[in-house]
Every structure is written in structure tokens, then in C-alpha cells.
LOMIDREN-198222 format. One line per 4 residues: number of its first residue (from 1); their letters; for each residue x, y, z of N, C-alpha, C, O, CB. Coordinates in steps of 0.2 Angstrom, whole numbers. Glycine has a CB too. Layout:
# LOMIDREN-198222
NUM = a = X/Y/Z/X/Y/Z/X/Y/Z/X/Y/Z/X/Y/Z  ... .
END
This chain:
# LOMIDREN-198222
1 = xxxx = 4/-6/0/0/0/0/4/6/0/9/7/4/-5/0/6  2/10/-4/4/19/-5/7/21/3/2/23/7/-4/25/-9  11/22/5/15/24/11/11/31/12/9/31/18/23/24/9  10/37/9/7/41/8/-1/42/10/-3/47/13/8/42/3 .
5 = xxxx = -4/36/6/-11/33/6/-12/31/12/-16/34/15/-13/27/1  -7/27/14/-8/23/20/-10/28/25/-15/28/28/-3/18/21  -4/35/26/-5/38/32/-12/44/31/-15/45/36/3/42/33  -14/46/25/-19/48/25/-25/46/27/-29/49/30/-18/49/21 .
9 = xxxx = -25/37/26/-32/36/30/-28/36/37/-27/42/38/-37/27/28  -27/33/40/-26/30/45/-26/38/51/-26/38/57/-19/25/45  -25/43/45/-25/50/49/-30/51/50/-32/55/56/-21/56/46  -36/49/46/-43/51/46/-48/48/52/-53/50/55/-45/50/39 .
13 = xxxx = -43/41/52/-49/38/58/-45/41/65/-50/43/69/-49/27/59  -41/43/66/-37/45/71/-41/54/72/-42/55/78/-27/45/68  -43/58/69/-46/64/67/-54/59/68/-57/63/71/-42/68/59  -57/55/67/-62/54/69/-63/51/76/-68/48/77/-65/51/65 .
17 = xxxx = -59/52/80/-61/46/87/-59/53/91/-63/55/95/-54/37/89  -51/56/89/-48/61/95/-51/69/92/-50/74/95/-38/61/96  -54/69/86/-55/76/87/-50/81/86/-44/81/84/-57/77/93  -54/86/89/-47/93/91/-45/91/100/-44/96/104/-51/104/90 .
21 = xxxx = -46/84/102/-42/82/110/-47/76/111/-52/74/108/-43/89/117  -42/73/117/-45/68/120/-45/69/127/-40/68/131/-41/61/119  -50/71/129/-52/73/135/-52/71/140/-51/75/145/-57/74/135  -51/64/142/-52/60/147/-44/59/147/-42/61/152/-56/53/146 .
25 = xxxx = -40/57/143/-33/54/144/-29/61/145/-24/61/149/-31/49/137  -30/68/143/-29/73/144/-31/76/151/-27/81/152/-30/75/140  -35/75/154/-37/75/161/-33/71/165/-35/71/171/-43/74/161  -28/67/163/-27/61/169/-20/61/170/-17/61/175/-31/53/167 .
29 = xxxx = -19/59/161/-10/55/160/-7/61/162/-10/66/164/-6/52/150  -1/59/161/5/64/163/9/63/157/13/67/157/9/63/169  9/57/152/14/59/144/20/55/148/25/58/147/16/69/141  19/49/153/27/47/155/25/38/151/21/35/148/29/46/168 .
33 = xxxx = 31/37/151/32/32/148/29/26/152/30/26/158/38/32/146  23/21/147/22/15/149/22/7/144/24/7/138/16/16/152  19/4/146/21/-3/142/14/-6/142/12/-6/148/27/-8/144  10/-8/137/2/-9/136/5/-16/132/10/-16/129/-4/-3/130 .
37 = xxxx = 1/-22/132/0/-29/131/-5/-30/127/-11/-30/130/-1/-32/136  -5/-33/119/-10/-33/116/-12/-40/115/-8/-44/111/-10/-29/112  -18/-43/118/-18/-51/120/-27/-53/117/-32/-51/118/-17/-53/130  -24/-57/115/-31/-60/112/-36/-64/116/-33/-67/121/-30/-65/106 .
41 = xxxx = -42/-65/114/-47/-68/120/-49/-73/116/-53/-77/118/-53/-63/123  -46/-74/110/-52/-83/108/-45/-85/102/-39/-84/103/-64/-81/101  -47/-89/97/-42/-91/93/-45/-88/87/-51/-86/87/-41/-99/93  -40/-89/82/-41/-85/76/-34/-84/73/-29/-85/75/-44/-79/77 .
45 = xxxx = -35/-82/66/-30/-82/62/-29/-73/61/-34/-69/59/-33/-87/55  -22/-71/64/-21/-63/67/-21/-59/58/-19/-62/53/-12/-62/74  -23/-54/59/-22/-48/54/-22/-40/57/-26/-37/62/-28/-48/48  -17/-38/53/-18/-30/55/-13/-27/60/-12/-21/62/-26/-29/58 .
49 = xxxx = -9/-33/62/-3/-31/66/2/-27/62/6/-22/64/1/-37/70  3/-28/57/8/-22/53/4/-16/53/8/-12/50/9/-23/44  0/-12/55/-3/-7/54/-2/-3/62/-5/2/64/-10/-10/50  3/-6/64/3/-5/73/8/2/73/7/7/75/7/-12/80 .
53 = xxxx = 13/0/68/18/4/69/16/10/67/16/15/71/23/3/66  13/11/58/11/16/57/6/19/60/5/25/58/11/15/54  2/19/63/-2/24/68/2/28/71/4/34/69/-7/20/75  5/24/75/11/28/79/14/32/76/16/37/80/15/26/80 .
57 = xxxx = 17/32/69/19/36/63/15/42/63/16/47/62/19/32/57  10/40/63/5/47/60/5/53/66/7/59/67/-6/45/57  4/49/70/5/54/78/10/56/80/10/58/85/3/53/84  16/55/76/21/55/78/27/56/84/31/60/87/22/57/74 .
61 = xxxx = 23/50/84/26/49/95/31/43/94/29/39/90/18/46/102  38/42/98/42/36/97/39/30/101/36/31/106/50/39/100  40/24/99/36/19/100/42/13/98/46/13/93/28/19/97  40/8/105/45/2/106/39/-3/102/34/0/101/47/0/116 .
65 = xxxx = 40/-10/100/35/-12/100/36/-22/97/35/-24/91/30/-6/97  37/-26/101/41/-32/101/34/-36/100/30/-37/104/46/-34/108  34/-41/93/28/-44/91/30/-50/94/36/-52/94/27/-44/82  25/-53/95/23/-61/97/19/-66/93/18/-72/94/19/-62/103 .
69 = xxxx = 18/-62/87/15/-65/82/14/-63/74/14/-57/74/9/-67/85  14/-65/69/14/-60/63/6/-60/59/1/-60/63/19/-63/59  5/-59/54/0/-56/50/-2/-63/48/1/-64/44/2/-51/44  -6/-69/49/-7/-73/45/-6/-81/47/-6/-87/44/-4/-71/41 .
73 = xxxx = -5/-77/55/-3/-83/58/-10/-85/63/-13/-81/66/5/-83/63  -11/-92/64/-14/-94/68/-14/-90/77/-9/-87/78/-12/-100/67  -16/-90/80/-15/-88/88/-22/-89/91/-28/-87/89/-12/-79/89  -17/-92/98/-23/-97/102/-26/-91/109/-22/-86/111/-18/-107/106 .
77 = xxxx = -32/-92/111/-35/-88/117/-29/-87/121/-23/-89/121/-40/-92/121  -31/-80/125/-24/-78/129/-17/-78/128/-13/-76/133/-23/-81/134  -15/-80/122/-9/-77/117/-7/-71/116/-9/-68/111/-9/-79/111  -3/-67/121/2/-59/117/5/-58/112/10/-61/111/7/-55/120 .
81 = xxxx = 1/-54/108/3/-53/101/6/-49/99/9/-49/94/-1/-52/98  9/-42/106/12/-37/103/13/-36/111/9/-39/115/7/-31/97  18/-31/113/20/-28/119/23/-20/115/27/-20/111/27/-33/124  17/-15/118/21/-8/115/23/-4/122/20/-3/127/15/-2/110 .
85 = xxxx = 30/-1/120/32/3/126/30/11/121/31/12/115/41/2/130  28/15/126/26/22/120/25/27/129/25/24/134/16/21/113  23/34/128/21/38/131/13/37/132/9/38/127/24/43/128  11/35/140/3/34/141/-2/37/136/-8/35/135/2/36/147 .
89 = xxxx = 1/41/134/-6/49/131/-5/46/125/-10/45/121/-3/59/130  1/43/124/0/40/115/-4/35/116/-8/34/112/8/36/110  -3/29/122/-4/22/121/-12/23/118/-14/22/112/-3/16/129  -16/27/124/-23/28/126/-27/31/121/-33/30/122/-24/31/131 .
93 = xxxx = -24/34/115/-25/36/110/-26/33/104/-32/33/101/-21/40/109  -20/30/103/-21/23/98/-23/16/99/-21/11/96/-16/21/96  -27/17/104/-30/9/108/-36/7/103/-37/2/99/-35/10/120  -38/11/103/-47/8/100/-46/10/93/-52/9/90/-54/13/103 .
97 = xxxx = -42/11/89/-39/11/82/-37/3/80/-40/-1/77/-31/16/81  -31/4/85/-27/-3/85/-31/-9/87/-30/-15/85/-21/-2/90  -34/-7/90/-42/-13/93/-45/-15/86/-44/-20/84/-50/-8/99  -48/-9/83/-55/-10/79/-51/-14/73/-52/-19/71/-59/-1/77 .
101 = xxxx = -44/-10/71/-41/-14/66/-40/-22/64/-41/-26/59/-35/-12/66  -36/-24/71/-36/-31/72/-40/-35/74/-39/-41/74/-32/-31/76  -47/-32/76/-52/-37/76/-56/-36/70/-61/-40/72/-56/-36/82  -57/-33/64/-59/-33/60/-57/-37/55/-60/-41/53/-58/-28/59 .
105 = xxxx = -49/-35/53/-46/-39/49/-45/-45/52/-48/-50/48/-40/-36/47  -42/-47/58/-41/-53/59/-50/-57/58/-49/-62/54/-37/-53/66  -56/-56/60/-61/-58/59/-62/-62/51/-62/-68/50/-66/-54/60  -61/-56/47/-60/-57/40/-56/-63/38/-58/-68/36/-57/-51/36 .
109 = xxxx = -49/-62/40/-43/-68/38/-46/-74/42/-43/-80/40/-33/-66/41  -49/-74/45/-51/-83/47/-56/-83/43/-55/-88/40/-54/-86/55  -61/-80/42/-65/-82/38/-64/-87/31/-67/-92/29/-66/-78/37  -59/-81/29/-56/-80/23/-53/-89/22/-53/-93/18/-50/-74/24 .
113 = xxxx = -49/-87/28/-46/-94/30/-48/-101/27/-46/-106/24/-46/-95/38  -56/-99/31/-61/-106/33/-63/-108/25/-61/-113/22/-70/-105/38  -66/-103/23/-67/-103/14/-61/-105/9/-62/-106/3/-68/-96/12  -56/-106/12/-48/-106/7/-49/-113/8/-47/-116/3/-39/-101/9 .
117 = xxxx = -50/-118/14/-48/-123/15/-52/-126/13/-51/-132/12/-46/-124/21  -57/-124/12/-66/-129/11/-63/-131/5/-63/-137/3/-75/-123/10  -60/-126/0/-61/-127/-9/-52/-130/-10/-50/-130/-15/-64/-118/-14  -48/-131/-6/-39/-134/-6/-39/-138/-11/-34/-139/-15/-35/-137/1 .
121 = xxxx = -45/-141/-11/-43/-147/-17/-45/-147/-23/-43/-150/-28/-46/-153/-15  -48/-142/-23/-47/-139/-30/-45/-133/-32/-43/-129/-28/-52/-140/-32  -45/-130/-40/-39/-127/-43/-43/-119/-41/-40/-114/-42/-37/-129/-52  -50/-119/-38/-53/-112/-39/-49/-108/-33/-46/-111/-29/-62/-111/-38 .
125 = xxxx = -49/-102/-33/-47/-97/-27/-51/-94/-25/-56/-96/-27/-43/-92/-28  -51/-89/-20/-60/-88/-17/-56/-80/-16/-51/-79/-13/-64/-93/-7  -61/-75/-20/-60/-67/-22/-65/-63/-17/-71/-64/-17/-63/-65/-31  -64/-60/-15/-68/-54/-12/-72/-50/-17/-71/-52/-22/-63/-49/-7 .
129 = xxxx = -76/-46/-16/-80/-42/-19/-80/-33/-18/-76/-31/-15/-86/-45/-17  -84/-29/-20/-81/-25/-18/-88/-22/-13/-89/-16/-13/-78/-22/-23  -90/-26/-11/-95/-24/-4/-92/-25/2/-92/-30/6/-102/-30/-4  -88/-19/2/-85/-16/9/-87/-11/15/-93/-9/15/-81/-14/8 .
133 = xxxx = -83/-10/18/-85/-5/23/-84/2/19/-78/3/17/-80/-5/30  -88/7/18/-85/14/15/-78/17/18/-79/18/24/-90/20/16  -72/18/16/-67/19/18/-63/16/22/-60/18/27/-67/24/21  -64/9/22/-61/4/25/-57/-3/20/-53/-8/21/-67/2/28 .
137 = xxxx = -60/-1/15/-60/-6/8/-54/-7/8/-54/-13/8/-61/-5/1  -46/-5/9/-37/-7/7/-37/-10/12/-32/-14/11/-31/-2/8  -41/-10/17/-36/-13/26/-41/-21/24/-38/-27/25/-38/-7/38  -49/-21/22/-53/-26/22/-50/-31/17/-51/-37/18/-58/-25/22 .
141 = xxxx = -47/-28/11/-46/-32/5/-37/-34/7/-34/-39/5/-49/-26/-5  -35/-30/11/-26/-34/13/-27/-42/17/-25/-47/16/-21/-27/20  -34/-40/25/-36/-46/25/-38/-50/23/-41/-53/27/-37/-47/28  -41/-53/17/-40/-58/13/-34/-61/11/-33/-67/11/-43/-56/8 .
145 = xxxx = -31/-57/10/-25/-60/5/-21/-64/11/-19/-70/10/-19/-53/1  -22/-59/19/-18/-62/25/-21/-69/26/-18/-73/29/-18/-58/30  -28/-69/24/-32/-77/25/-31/-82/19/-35/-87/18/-40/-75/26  -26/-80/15/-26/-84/9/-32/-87/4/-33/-93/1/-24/-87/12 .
149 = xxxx = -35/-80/3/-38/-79/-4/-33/-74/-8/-27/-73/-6/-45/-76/-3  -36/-71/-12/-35/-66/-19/-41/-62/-19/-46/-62/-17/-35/-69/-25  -35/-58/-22/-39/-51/-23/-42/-46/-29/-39/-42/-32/-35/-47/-22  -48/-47/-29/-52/-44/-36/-50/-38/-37/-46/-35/-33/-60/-43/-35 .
153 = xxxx = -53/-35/-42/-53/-26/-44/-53/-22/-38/-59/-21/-36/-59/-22/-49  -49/-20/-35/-51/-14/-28/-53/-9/-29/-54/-6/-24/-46/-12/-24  -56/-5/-37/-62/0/-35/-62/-2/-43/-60/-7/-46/-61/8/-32  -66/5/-45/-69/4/-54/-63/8/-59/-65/11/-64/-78/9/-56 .
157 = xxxx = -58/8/-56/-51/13/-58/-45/6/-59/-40/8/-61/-48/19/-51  -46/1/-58/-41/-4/-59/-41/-10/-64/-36/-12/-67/-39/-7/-53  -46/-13/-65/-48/-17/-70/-57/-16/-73/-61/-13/-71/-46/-25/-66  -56/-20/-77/-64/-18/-81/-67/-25/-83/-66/-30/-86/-62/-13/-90 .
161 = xxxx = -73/-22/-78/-79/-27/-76/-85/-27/-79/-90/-24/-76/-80/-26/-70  -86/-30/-87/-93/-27/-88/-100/-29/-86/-101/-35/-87/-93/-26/-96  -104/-25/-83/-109/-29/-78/-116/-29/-82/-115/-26/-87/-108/-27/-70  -121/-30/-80/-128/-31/-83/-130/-23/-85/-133/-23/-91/-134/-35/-76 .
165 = xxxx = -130/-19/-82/-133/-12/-83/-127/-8/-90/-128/-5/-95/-134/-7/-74  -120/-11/-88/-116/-9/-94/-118/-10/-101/-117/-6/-105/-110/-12/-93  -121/-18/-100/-123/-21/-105/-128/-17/-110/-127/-14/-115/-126/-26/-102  -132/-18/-106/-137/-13/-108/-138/-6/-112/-141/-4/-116/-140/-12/-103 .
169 = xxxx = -133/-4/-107/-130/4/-113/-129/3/-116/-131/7/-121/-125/9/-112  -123/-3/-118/-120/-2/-124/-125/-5/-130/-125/-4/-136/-114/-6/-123  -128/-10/-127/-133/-14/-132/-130/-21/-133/-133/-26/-136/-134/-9/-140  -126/-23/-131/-125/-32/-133/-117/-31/-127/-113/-26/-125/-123/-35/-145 .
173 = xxxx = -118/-37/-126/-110/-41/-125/-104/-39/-127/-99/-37/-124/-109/-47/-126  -105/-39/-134/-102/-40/-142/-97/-31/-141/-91/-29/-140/-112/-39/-151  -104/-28/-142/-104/-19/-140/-99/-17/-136/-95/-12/-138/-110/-16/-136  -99/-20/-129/-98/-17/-124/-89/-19/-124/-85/-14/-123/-103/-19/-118 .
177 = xxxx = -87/-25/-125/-80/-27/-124/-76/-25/-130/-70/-24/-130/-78/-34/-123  -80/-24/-135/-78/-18/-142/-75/-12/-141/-70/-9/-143/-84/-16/-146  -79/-9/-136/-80/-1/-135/-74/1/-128/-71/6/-128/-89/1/-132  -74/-7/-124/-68/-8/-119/-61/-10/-122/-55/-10/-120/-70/-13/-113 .
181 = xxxx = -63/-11/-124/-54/-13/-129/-52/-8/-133/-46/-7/-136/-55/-20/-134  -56/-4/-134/-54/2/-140/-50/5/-135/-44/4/-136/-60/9/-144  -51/8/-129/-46/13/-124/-44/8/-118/-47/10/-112/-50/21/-121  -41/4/-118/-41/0/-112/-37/-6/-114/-37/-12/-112/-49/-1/-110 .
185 = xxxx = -33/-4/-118/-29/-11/-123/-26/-16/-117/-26/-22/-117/-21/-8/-129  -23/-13/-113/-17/-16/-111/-20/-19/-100/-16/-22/-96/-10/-6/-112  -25/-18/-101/-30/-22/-97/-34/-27/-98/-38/-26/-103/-34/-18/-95  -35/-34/-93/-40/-38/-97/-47/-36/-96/-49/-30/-94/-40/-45/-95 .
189 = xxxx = -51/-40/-97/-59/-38/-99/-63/-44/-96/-62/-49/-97/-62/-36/-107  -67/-41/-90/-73/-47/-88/-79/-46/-93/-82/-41/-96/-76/-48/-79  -81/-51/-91/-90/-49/-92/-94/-56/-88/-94/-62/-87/-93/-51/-103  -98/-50/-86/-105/-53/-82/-109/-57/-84/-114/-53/-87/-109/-48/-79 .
193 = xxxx = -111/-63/-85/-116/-67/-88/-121/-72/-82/-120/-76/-78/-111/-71/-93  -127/-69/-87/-132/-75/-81/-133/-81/-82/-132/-85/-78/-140/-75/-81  -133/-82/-92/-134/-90/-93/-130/-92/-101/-129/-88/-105/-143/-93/-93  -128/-99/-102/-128/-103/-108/-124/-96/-114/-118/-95/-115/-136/-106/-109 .
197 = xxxx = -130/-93/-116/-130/-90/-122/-125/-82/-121/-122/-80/-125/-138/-89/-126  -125/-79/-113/-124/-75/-112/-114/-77/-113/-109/-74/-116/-128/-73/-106  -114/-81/-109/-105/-85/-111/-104/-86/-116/-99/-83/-118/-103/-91/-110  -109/-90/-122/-106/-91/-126/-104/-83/-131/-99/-84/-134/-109/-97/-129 .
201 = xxxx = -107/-76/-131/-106/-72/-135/-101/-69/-131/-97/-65/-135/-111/-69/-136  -100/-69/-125/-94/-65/-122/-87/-69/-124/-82/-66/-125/-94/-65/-115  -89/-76/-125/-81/-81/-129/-79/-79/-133/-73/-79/-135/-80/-88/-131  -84/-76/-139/-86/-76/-147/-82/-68/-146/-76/-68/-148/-96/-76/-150 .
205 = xxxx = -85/-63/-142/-80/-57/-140/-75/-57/-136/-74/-52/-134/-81/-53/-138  -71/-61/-135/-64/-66/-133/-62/-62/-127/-57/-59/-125/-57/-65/-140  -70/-61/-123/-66/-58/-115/-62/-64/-111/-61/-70/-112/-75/-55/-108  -59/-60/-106/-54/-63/-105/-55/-66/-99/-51/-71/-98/-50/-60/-105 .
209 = xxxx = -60/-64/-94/-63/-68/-90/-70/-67/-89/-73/-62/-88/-60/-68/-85  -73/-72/-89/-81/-72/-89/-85/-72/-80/-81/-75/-77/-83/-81/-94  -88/-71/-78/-93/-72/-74/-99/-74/-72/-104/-72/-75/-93/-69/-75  -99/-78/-69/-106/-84/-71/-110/-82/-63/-110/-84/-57/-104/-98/-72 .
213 = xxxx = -114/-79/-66/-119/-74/-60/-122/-78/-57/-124/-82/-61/-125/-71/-63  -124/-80/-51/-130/-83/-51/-131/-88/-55/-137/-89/-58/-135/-79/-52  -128/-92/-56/-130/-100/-60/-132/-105/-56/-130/-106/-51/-124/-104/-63  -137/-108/-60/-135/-115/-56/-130/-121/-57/-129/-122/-63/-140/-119/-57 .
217 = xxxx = -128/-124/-53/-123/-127/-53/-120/-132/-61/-115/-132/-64/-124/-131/-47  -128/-135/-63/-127/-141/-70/-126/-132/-74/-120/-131/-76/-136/-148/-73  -130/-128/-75/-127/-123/-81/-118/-120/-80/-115/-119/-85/-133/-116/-80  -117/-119/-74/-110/-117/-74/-106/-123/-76/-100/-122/-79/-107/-115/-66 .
221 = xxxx = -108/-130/-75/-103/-135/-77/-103/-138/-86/-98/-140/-89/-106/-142/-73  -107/-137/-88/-110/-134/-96/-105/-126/-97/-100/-126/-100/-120/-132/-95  -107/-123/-96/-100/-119/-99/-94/-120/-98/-91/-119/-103/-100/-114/-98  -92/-121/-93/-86/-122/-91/-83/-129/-94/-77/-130/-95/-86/-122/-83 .
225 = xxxx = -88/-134/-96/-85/-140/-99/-85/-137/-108/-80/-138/-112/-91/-151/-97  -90/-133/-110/-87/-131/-117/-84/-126/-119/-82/-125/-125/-91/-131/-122  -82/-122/-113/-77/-117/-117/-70/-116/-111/-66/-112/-112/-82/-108/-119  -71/-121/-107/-65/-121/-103/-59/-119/-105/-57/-115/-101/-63/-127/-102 .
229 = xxxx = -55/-120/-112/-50/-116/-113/-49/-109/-115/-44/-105/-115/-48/-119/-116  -57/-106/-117/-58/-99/-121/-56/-95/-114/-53/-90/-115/-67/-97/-126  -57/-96/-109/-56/-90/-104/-56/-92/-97/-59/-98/-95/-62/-83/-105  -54/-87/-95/-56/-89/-86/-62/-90/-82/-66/-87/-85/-54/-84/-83 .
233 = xxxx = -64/-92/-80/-69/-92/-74/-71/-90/-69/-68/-93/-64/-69/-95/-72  -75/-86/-66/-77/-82/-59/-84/-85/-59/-88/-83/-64/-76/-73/-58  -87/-89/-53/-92/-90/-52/-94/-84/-46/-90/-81/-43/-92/-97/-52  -101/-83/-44/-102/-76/-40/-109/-76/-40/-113/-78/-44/-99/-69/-43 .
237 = xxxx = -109/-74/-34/-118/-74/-31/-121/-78/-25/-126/-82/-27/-122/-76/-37  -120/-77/-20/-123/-79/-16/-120/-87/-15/-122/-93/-15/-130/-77/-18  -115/-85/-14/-109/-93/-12/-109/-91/-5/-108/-85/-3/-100/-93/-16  -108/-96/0/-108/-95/5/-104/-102/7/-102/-105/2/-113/-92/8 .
241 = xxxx = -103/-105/14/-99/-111/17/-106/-116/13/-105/-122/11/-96/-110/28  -110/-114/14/-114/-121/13/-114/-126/7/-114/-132/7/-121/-118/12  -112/-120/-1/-112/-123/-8/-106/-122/-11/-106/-123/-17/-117/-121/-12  -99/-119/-8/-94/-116/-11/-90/-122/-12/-86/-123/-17/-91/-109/-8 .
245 = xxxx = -92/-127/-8/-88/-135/-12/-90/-137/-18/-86/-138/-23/-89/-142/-8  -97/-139/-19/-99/-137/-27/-97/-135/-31/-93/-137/-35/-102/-134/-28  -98/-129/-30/-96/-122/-33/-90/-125/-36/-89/-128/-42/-95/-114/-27  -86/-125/-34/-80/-126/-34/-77/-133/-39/-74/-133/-45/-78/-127/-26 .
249 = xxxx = -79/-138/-35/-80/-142/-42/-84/-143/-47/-84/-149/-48/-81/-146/-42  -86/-139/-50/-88/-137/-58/-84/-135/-62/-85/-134/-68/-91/-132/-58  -74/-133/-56/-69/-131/-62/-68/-125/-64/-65/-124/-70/-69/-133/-67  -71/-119/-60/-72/-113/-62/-64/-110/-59/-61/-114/-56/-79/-110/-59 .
253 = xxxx = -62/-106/-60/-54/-103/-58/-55/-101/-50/-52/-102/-45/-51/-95/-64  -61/-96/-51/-61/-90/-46/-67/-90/-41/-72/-94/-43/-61/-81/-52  -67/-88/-37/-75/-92/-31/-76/-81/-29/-70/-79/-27/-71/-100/-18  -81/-77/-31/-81/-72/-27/-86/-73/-21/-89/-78/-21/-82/-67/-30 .
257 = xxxx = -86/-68/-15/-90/-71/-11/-89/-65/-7/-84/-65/-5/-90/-78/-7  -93/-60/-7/-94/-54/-1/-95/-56/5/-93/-53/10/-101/-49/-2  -97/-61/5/-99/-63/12/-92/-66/18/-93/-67/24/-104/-69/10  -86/-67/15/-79/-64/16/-79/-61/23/-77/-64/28/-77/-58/10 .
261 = xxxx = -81/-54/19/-79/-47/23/-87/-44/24/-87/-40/29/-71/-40/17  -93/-44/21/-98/-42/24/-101/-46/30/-106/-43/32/-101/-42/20  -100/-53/32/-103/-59/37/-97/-62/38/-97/-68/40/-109/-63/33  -90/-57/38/-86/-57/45/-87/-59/51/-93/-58/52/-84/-53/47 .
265 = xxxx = -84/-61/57/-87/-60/63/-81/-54/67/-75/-55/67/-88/-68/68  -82/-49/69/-76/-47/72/-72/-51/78/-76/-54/82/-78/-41/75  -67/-53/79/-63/-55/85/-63/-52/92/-65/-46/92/-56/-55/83  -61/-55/96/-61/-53/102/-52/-53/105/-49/-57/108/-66/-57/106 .
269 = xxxx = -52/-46/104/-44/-43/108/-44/-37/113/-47/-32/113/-39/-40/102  -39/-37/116/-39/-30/122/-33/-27/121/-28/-30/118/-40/-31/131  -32/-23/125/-24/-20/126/-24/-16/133/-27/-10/134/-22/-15/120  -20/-19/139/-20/-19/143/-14/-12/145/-9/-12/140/-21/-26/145 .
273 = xxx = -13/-8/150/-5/-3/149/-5/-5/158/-9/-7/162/-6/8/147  2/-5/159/5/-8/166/6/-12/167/9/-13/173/3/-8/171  5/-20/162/7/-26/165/10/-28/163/12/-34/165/4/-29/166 .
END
């Protein structure tokens, strides 16, 4: 992530929590140096500990801070994950940042996790969507990757996705990857399809990965067994842990699933200072 980008959000949630002051910690601390313990309360697969230092960075206060665990690793109940030595006024400041991050992401990366392992035996990968938190989308779509999925288009500025209402402007399938390829050479091209005929005209316009909406499973296995080599595969729509083994063996490349990072559970973590 854009080092620049990065401090820009992270400055923004920091300016949404402290404001112009933090009243309570400014009422109390004295700004002397302490050491806070950041320990997990259940098991899960950890994310978002890279993002400890930089907070600290943006407020720019000097900070100690000796990991017990990394981005992607398993970690069991009552396990410390991080020990920060900093100035109390900093700790108390960046507590509920540093909180909200790591139980967020880390929720996501198990998820993510459970979904990656369901489908191991076969060749698909499982993609996030872009149904995120508003202004949260870089840190939600990094835990994925920390849960070992992959990473779709992260907004409508990186790859080109032609979807049902695109369609429709343009007037065909045909139309639309015509009109995306005239200025857009050097980028591939999806297309969104509901059934049978809608694939076969997107193969016929040689997109480069196709999209099988909402299929039922025998229709995804029908396309996928006659045009298997013309293009890629992303199956999408309402996949969840129940049918994504399915899903999956049908031989499609790519599994998307909002349900990822929208039907997360947050994790349970604290951060204790003095002990």
C-alpha cells in the first residue's frame, strides 16, 4: 500500500475518534512512559498487526513495540501478540484504532481462511467483492489476502468489469468489450453473464474472463466443460460455506463471495497498559 495513502487514511480515523483532543486521557496521563499488552481472547487467524507501527507514525510519537505473532498466523486464546512501550497519552489514544483494526481484519482472515480450506482441493481461489466498509476497503481487501484468498478489482479505476446495466448501454456483450478494448488495450476484460448464451457471446468477444452470475450449478458445469480453454472463470452470487464445495467443483478458476468481509465476525482482543 501507497505509504502516503496509507498515512492519509489512518490519519482520518485518528481525526475521527480524537478530534481537536482527548479529554479523558488529557485530564489524567502525565505523557510518562508505559508498556500496554495486546492479547487475544479466543483463537483465530491474526491480521492487521503491521498497521501498529504506522499509527504511531502518523502521531508521531516514538514507540517500542516487540511482536509475538505475525499477520497470518494462527494464535490461540490468551496469546500476546504485541507488547508496546510508548508515552501513556500515545498508548490511550491509539488503543481503539489498534483494537478496531485487528479485530476486523483478523475476523475477515479466518474467515477467509475457513473458505480457502473448504475449496484446497481444488484449482478455484476464493475473491472478495467489492461490498465493503466505506473507507475501509485497502485494510478489508489486505485481510483476505492475509487469509489466503485473492484479490479482485479494488475499485472501478483498476480493472474492467462489464456488468448487466453496462450491458445494456451499450446494447450487446459484443458492443460493450468492443468499446472496452478500443481505450483500455493493455487491461483484461470481464463480463458478467447469467446463462448458456450469455457466455457463449462473451467467448465469441474473446473476454478474458467471464462471470457466471447466479448459476445453477449443472449450467456453470456446461459452460465451463465447453469453453474451458476460451477464458477464465469467476463463479459469484450468493456462495456462501454451505455450496462453495460445489461451486468449486464445476472447475471454475475464481469463487467471489462478499460474504468474506460483509458476514465477518469481528474477533475478540484488548490492550491492557502496566502489566
Amino acid at each position: 500500500m501507497n505509504k502516503l495513502f496509507l498515512e492519509d487514511l489512518l490519519k482520518s480515523y485518528l481525526l475521527e475518534d480524537i478530534y481537536y483532543a482527548d479529554v479523558t486521557t488529557e485530564s489524567i496521563c502525565k505523557g510518562l512512559k508505559a508498556k500496554a499488552l495486546i492479547r487475544v481472547k479466543q483463537d483465530f487467524i491474526v491480521a492487521g498487526l503491521v498497521f501498529i507501527k504506522p499509527i504511531f507514525d502518523v502521531l508521531k510519537e516514538e514507540v517500542l513495540i516487540d511482536f509475538y505473532a505475525q499477520d497470518g498466523q494462527f494464535v490461540k486464546n490468551t496469546s500476546v501478540v504485541a507488547v508496546i512501550e510508548a508515552k501513556d497519552t500515545t498508548l490511550l489514544q491509539a488503543e481503539r484504532l489498534i483494537l478496531n483494526i485487528i479485530g476486523r481484519l483478523s475476523g475477515i482472515a479466518t474467515k477467509t481462511h475457513y473458505f480457502s480450506q473448504l475449496i484446497k482441493d481444488y484449482k478455484a481461489k476464493i475473491v472478495e467483492t467489492r461490498k465493503t466498509t466505506p473507507g475501509f476497503r485497502y485494510f478489508e481487501k489486505y485481510a483476505v489476502l492475509v487469509g489466503g484468498g485473492l484479490n479482485h478489482r479494488i475499485g472501478l479505476f483498476d480493472a474492467i468489469l462489464i456488468k448487466d446495466n453496462h450491458i445494456k448501454v451499450a446494447g450487446s456483450i459484443t458492443k460493450a468489450v468492443e468499446l472496452a478494448r478500443k481505450t483500455n488495450f493493455m487491461k483484461k476484460i470481464e463480463v458478467e453473464t447469467s446463462n448458456f448464451e450469455e457466455v457463449k457471446e462473451a467467448v465469441l468477444a474473446k473476454a478474458d474472463v467471464i462471470m457466471l452470475d447466479n448459476m445453477d450449478i449443472d449450467t456453470m458445469r456446461l459452460c465451463i466443460s465447453t469453453f474451458q480453454d476460451k477464458a477464465l472463470f469467476e463463479a459469484s452470487g450468493n456462495i456462501d460455506e454451505n455450496n462453495i464445495v460445489e461451486v468449486a467443483k464445476t472447475g471454475v478458476d475464481f469463487i467471489s463471495s462478499g460474504s468474506i468481509i460483509h458476514h465477518a465476525v469481528w474477533v475478540d482482543v484488548n490492550m491492557k497498559i502496566g502489566v
